[in-house]
GUFILO-57448 format. One line per 2 residues: number of its first residue (from 0); their letters; for each residue x, y, z of C-alpha. Coordinates in steps of 0.25 Angstrom, whole numbers, m for minus. Example, Ala and Ser with C-alpha at 12.3 -4.5 7.8 and 13.67 -1.06 7.14 Angstrom:
0	as	49/m18/31 | 55/m4/29
***
This chain:
0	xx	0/0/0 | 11/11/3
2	xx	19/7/m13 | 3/8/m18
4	xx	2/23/m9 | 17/27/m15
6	xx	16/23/m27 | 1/26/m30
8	xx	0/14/m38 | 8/20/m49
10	xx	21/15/m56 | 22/1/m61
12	xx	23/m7/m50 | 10/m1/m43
14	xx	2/4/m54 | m9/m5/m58
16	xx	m21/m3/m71 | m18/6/m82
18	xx	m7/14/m76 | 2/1/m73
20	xx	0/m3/m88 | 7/11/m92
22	xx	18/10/m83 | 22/m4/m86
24	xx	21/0/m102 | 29/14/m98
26	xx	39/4/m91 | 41/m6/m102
28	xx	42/4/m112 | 53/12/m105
30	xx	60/m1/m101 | 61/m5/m117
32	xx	65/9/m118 | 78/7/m112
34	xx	80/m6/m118 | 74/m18/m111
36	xx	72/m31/m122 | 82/m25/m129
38	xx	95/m27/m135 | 100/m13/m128
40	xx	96/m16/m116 | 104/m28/m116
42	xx	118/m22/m121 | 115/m11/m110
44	xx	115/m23/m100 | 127/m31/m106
46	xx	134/m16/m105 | 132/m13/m89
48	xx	135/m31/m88 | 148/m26/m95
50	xx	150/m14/m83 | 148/m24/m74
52	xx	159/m35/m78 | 169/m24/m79
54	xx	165/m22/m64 | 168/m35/m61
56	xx	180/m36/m68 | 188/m23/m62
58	xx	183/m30/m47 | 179/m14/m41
60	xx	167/m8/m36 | 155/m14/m27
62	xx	150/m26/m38 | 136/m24/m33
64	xx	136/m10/m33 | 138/m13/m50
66	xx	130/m23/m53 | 119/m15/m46
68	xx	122/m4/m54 | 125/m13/m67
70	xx	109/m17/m68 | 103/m4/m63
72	xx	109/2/m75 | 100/m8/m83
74	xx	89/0/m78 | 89/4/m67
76	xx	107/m99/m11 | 103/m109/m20
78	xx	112/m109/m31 | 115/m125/m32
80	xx	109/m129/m45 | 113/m118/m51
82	xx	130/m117/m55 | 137/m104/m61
84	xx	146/m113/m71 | 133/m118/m76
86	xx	128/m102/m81 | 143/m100/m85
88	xx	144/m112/m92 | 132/m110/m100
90	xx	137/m94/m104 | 150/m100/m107
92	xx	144/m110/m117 | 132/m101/m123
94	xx	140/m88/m122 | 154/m89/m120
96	xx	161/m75/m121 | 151/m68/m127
98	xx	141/m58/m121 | 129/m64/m118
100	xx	114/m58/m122 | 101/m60/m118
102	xx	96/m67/m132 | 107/m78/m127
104	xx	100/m82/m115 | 91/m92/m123
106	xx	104/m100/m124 | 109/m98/m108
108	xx	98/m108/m102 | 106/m109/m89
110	xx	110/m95/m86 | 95/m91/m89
112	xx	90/m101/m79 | 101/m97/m68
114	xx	95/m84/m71 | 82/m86/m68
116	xx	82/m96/m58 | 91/m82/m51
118	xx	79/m75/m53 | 71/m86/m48
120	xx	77/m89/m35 | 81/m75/m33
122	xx	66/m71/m33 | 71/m55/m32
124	xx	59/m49/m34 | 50/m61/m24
126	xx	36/m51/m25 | 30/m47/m37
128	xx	25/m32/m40 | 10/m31/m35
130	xx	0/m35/m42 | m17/m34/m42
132	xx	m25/m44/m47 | m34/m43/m60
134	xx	m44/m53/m55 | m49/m59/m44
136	xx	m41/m72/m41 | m40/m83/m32
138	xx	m26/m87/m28 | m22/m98/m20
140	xx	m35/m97/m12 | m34/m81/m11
142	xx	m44/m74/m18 | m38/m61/m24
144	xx	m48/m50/m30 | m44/m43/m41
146	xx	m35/m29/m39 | m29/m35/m26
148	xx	m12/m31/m25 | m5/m44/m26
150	xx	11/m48/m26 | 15/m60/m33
152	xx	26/m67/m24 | 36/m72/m37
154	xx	45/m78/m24 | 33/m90/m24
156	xx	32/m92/m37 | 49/m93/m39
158	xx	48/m102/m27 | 36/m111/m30
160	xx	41/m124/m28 | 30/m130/m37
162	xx	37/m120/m51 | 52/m123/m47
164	xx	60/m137/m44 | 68/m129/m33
166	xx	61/m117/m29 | 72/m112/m18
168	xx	84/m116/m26 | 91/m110/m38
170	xx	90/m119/m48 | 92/m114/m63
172	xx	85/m128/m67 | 71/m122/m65
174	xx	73/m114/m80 | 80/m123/m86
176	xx	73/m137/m95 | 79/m152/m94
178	xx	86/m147/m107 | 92/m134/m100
180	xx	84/m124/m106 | 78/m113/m101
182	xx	63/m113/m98 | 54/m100/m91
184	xx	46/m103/m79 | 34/m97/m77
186	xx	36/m95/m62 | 47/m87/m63
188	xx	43/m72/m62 | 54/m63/m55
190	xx	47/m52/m65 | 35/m56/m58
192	xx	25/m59/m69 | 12/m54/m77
194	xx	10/m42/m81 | 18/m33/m71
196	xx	30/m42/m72 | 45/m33/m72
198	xx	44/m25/m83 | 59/m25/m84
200	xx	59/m41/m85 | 68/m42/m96
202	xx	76/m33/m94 | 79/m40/m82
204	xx	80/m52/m87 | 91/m47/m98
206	xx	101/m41/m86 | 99/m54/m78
208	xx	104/m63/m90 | 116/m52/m94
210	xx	120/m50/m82 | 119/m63/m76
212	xx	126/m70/m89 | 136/m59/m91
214	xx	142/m58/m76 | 143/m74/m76
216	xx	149/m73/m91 | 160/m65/m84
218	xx	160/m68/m71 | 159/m80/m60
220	xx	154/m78/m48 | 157/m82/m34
222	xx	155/m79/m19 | 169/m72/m15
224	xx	180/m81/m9 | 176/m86/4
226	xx	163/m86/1 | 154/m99/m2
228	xx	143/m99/m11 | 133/m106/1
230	xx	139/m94/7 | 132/m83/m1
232	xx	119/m76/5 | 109/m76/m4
234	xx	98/m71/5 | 90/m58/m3
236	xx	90/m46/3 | 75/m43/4
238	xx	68/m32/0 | 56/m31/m12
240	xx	67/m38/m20 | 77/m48/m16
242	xx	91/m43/m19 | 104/m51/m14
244	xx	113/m49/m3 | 125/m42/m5
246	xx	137/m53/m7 | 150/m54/m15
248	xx	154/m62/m27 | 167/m64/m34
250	xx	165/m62/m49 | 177/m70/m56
252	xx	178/m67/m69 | 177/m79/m79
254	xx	188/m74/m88 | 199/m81/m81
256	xx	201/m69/m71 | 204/m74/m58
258	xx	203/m64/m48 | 189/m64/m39
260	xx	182/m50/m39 | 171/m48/m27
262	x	157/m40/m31
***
């Protein structure tokens, strides 16, 4: 009720009827403008990437203070079926030296499903934006009348233990076929879903695969020295997202450079 009393049910998060059609149309239309879906947007991505490795590689600054500022310039502990090498492997194969792009993600199967099964387990964003129902509805017993405020809770549905194998584990299998393929899965929805999903979606979706393919094409990762993996705390820090705890990370790089640099 307070948001509803400061925002006066404007702006496209709170905005409902006529006026949320115009500010979702205004948004998508400025988001295109400045290049999401296309080919600029992407080379503008691959170019802050490139910022970013030569951060890596002079081993100066605070790492997180430039990632940070690497993806805000784009617009504003179960990890035991899962390997690293694996994702490597399959870039080093498929990709080899050369600068990967979004259209050569059809071909990374893997590295797609570690992607989303990140997303997954993650679960950054666990409560979808408010909704209202356009209809009367009976749900699980409850009956909802039309126009009541509800908030989808995406947490249950990339936890519901009757849509994935391990629900509490991360486990890159659940997007990939008997044949290792790639397959989309209806209950995945960290964009939430319908009508008032993340307009910026696939903008999204293209920094997360650049980024992600392009650090690890340079780049291998590990606690610093000392430090065990089972050791790492993974525990969110909570909020109305789920961001991660501050921690260090050696990035080694994967040209035969040897010496360790901390982030």
């Amino acid at each position: 009720m307070f948001v509803l009393n400061f925002t006066l049910g404007n702006g496209i998060i709170f905005a409902n009827g006529e006026a949320w059609k115009e500010m979702r149309r205004f948004a998508l239309s400025n988001l295109r403008h400045f290049g999401m879906g296309k080919k600029a947007a992407e080379d503008k991505i691959i170019e802050e990437i490139q910022y970013l490795i030569e951060v890596f590689e002079r081993h100066e600054g605070d790492r997180k203070a430039k990632i940070d500022e690497a993806l805000v310039n784009m617009i504003v502990k179960d990890s035991q079926p899962f390997k690293p090498d694996q994702v490597q492997e399959e870039l080093n194969r498929v990709v080899g030296s050369r600068q990967v792009r979004v259209e050569g993600r059809r071909n990374l199967p893997y590295t797609d499903a570690v992607i989303h099964e990140t997303q997954r387990l993650a679960n950054v964003v666990p409560l979808s934006l408010p909704h209202k129902t356009s209809q009367d509805v009976t749900f699980q017993g409850f009956f909802i009348k039309e126009g009541t405020t509800v908030f989808p809770l995406l947490t249950s549905v990339h936890h519901d233990e009757s849509e994935w194998e391990s629900p509490n584990s991360f486990n890159p299998s659940h997007f990939l076929d008997t044949e290792g393929k790639f397959i989309r899965r209806d209950s995945f929805m960290p964009f939430s879903a319908g009508s008032r999903a993340c307009p910026g979606e696939s903008l999204a979706r293209m920094e997360l695969f650049l980024f992600f393919t392009h650090l690890l094409q340079r780049f291998r990762f590990t606690p610093p020295p000392g430090v065990k993996e089972d050791d790492l705390d993974l525990t969110p820090i909570v909020g109305f997202n789920l961001t991660p705890s501050p921690h260090e990370l050696c990035a080694v790089s994967r040209e035969g450079i040897q010496n360790e640099k901390i982030i």
